[in-house]
DRENTITI-115918 format. One line per 3 residues: number of its first residue (from 1); for each residue y, x, z of N, C-alpha, C. Coordinates in Angstrom, 2 decimals, decimal comma, m for minus. Atoms other than C-alpha are relative to their C-alpha. Layout:
N
NUM) Y:X:Z:Y:X:Z:Y:X:Z; ...
This chain:
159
1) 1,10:0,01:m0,94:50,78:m38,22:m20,56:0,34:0,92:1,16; m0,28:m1,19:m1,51:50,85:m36,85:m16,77:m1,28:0,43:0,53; 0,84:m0,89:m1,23:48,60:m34,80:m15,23:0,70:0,65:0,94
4) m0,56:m0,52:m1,17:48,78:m33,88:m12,00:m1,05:1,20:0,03; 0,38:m1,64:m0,29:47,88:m30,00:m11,18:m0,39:0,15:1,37; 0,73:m0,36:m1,60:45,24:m29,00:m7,93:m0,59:0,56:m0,52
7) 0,18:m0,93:0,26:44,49:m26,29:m7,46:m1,66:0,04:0,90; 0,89:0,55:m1,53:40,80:m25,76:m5,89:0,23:0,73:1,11; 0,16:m0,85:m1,09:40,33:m24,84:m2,68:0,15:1,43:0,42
10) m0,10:m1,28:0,08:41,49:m22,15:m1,58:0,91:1,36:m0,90; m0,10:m0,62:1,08:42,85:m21,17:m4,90:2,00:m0,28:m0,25; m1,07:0,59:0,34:46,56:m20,90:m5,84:0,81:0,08:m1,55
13) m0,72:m0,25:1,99:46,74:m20,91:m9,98:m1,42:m1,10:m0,37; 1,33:0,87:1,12:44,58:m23,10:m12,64:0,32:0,40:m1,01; 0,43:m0,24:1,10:43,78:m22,64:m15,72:m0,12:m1,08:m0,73
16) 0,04:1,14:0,53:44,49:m25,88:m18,33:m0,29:0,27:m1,21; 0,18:m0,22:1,50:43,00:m26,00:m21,82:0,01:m1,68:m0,43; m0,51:1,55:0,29:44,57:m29,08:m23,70:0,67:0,20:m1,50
19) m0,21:0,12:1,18:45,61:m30,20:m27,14:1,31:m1,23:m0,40; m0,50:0,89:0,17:48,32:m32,14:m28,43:0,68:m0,25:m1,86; m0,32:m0,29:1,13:49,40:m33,46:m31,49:1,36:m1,36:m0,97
22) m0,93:0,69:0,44:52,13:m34,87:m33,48:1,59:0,39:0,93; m1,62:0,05:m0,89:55,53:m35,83:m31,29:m0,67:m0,01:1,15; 0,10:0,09:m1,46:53,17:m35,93:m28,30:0,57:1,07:0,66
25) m0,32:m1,28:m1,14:53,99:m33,80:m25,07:m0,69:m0,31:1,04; 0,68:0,06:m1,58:52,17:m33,35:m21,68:0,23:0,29:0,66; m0,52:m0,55:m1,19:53,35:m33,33:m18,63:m0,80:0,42:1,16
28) 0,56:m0,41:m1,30:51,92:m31,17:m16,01:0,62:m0,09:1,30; m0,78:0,39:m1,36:52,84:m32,30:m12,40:m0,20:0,89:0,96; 0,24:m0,85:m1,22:52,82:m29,62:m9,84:0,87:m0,05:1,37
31) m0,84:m0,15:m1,88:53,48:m29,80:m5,87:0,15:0,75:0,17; m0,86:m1,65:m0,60:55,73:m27,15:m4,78:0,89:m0,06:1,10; m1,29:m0,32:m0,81:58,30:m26,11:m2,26:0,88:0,85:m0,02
34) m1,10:m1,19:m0,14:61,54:m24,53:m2,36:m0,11:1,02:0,41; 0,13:m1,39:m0,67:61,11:m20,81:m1,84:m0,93:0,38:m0,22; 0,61:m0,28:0,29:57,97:m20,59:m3,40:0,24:0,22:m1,27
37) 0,31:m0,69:1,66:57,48:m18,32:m6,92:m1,26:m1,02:m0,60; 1,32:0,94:0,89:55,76:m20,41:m9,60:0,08:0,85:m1,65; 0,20:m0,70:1,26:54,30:m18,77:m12,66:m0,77:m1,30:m0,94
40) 0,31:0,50:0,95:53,70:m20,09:m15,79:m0,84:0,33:m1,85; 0,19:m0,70:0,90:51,88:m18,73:m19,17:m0,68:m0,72:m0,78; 0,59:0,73:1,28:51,09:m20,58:m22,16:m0,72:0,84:m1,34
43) 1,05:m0,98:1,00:48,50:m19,21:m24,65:m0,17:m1,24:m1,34; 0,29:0,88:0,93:48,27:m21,06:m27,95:0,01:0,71:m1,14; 0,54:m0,62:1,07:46,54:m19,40:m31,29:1,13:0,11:m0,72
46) m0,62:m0,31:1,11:48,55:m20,84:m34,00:1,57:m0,12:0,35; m1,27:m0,03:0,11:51,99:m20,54:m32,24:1,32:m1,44:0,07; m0,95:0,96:0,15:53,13:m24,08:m32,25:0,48:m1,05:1,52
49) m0,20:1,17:m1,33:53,11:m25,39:m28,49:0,92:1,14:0,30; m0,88:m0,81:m1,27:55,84:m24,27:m25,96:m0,02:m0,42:0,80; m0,10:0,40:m1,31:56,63:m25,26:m22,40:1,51:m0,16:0,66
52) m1,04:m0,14:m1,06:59,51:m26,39:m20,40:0,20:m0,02:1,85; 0,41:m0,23:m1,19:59,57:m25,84:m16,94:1,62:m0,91:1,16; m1,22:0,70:m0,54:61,92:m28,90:m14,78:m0,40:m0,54:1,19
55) m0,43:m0,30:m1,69:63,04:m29,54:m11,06:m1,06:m1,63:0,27; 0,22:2,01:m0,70:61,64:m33,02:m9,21:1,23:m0,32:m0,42; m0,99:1,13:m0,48:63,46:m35,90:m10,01:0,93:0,42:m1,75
58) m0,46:m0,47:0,71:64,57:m34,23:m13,40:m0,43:m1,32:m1,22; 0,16:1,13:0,86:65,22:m36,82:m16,56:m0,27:0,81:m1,53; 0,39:m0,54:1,53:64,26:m34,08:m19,40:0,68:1,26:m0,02
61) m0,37:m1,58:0,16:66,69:m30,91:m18,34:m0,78:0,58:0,87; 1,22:m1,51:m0,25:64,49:m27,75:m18,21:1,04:0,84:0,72; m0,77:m1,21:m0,45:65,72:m24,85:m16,01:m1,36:1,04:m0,55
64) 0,52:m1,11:1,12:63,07:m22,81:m18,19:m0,24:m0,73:m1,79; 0,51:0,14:0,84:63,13:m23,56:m21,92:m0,94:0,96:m1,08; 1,02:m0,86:0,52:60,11:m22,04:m23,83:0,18:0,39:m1,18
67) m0,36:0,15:1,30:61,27:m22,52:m27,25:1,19:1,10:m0,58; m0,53:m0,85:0,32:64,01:m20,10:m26,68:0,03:1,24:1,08; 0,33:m1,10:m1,11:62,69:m17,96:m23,47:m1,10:0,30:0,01
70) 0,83:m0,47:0,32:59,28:m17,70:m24,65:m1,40:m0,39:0,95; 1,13:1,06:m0,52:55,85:m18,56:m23,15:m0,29:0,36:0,98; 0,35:m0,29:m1,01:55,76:m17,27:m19,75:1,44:m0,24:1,01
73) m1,29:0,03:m0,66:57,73:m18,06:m16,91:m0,72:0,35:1,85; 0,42:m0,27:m1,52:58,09:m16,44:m13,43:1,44:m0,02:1,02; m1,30:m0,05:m0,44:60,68:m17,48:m10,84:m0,27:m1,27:1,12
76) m0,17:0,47:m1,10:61,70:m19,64:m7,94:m0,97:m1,50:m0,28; 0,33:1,30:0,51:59,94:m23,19:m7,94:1,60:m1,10:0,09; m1,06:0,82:0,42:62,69:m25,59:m9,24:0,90:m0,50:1,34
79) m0,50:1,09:m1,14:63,10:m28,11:m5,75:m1,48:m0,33:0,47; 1,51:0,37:m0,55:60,17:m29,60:m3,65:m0,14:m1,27:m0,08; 0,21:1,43:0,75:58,41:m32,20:m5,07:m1,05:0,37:m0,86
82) 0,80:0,16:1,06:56,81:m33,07:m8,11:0,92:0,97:m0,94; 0,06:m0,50:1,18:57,48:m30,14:m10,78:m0,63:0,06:m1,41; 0,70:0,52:1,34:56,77:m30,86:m13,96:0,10:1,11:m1,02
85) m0,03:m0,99:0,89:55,77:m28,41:m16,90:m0,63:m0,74:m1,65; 0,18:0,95:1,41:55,97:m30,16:m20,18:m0,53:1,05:m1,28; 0,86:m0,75:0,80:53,87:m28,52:m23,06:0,54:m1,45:m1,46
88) m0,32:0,49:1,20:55,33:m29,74:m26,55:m0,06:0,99:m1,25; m0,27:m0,57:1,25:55,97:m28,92:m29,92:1,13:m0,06:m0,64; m1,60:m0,11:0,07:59,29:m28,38:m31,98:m0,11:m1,43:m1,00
91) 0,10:1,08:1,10:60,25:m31,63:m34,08:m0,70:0,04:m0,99; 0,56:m0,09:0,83:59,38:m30,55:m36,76:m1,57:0,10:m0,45; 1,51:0,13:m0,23:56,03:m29,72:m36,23:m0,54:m1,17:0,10
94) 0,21:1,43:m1,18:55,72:m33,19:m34,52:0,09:m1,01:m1,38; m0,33:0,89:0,81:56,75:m34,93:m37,45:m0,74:0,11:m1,36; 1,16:0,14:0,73:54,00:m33,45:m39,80:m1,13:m0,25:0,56
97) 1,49:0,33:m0,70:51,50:m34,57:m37,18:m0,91:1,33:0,36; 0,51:m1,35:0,05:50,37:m30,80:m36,88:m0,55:m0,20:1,46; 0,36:m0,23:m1,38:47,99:m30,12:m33,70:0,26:1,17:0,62
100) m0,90:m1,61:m0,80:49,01:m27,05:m31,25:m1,71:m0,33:1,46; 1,26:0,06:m1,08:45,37:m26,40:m29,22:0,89:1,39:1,20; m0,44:m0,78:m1,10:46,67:m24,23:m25,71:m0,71:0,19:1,29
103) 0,94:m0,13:m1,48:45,63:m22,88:m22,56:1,10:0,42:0,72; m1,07:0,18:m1,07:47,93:m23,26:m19,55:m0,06:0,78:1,21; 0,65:m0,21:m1,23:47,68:m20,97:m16,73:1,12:m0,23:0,72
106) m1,36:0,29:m0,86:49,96:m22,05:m13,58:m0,15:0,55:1,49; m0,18:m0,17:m1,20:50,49:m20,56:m10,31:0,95:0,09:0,91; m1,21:m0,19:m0,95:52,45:m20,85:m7,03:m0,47:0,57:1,41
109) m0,38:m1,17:m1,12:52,87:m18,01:m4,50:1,13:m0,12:1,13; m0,70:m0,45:m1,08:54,43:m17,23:m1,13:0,73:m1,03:0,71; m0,56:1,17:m1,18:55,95:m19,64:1,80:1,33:m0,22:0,12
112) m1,29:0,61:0,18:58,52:m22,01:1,45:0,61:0,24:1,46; m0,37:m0,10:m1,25:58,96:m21,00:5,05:1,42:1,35:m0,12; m0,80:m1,48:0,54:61,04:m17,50:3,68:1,46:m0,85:m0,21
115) m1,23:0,10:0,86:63,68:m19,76:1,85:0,59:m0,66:1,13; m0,81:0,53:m1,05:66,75:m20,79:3,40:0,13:m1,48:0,13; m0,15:1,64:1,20:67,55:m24,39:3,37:0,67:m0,58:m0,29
118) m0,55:0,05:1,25:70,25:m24,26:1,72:0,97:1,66:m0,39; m0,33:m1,05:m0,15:71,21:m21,56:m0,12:1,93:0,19:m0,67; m1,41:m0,38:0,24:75,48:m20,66:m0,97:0,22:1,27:m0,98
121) m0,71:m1,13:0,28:77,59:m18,43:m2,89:1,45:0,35:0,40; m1,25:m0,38:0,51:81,00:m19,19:m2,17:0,90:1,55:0,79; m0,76:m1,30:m0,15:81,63:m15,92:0,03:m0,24:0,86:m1,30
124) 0,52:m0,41:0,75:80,33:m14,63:m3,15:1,38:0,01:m0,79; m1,09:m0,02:1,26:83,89:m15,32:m5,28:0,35:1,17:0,50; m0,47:m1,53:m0,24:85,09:m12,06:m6,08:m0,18:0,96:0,26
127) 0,56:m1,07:m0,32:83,19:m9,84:m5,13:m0,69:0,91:m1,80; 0,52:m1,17:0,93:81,96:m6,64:m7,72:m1,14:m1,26:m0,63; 0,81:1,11:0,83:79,53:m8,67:m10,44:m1,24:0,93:0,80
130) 1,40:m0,59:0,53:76,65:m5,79:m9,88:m0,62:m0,78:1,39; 0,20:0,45:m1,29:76,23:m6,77:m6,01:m0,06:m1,45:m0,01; 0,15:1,25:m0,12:76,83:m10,18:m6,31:m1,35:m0,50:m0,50
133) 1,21:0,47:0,74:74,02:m10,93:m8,91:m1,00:0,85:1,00; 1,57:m0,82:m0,90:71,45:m8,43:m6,58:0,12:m1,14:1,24; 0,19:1,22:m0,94:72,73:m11,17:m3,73:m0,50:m0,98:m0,15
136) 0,41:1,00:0,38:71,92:m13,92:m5,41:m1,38:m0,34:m0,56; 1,40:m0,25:0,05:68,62:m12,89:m6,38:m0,34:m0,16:1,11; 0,59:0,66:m1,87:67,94:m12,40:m2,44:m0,17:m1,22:0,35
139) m0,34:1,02:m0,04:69,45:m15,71:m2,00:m0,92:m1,19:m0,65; 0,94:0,36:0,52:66,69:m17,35:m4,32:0,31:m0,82:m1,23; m0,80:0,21:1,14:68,88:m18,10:m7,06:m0,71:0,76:m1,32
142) 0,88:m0,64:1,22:67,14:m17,40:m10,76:1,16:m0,40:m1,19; m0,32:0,54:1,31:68,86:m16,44:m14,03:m0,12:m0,50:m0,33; 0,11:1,02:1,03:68,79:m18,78:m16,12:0,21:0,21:m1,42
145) m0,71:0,03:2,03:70,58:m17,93:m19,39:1,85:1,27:0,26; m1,24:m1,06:m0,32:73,72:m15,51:m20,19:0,45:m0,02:m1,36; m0,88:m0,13:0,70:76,30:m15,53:m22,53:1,17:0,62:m0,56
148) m0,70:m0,65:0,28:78,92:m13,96:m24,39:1,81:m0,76:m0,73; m0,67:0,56:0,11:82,60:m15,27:m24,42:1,61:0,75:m0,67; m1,23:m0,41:0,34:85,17:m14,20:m26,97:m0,50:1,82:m0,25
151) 0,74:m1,59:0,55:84,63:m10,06:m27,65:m0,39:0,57:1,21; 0,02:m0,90:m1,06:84,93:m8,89:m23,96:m0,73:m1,00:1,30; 0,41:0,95:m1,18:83,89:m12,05:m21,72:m1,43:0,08:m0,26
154) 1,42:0,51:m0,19:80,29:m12,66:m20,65:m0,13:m0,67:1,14; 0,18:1,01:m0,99:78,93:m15,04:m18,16:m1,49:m0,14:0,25; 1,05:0,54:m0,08:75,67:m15,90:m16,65:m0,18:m1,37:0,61
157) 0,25:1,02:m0,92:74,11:m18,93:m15,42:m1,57:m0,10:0,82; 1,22:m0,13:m1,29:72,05:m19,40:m12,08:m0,64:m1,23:0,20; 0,79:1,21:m0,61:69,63:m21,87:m10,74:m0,60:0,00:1,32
C-alpha cells in the first residue's frame, strides 16, 4: 500500500499511526529535494515494525536500513522526487501473521536551494581520511555503513 505524505499547512513533519500485519509493508511517499534533511522515527510497542528509508525511482534498495540501523533516521533526503519510507516487518514475523501497531513521525527541513547540483569527490583521492570524511559531510554526502577489512583495513560507504 502507498500513501502519500502532506504535510499541513504550514507544517513541515506528520505524525502517522498505522498497523500492519503479516508479510504486508507500507509505503510512505514523501516529496523532497536534494539538499534538504529528512527525519524519520518509528515508535512501535511490541518491537516488531522497522523502516527503510529509499531514493526516487528506487526498486527496493534502502540507503537507511532500520532492521540493522535502528528506528530513527536523520540525514540528507535521498534525490528529488518521490521518497519512499517503507514500514515492514522481518520475515519471520510476517510469516506467523503477527501484527506490528506504529507511529511514524516524518520530517523535512532546510532549502534545497543550499545544495550543490551536483556534488564530487574526485579531488578528494588521497587526501588524509579525517578531512576528507569532514568534506564530504559539507558536500552533502551521508554515511551510510562502515566496515572492517582483514585486521587493519576499514572502509566506509557514502550516499
Amino acid at each position: 500500500q502507498k500513501v502519500p505524505v502532506q504535510f499541513a499547512k504550514g507544517a513541515s513533519s506528520a505524525t502517522l499511526k498505522g498497523t500492519i500485519k503479516g508479510e504486508e509493508f507500507r509505503d510512505y511517499v514523501v516529496n523532497a529535494r536534494a539538499g534538504q534533511t529528512m527525519t524519520v522515527t518509528l515508535t512501535n510497542p511490541d518491537g516488531r515494525a522497522y523502516f527503510n528509508v529509499m531514493a526516487p525511482g528506487s526498486t527496493g534498495e534502502a540507503v537507511f536500513i532500520g532492521s540493522t540501523e535502528g528506528n530513527s533516521f536523520k540525514g540528507p533526503v535521498p534525490g528529488t522526487g518521490a521518497n519512499t519510507i517503507r514500514v515492514y516487518q522481518m520475515r519471520a514475523t510476517g510469516r506467523r501473521g503477527e501484527v506490528a501497531n506504529y507511529m511514524l513521525a516524518i520530517g523535512i527541513a532546510g532549502s534545497a536551494a543550499a545544495a550543490p547540483a551536483k556534488a564530487g569527490y574526485s579531488d578528494l583521492v588521497g587526501a588524509r581520511a579525517a578531512g576528507a570524511l569532514d568534506e564530504m559531510g559539507r558536500r552533502g554526502f551521508a554515511n551510510v555503513d562502515s566496515f572492517q577489512s582483514g585486521s587493519d583495513g576499514s572502509g566506509t560507504v557514502w550516499w
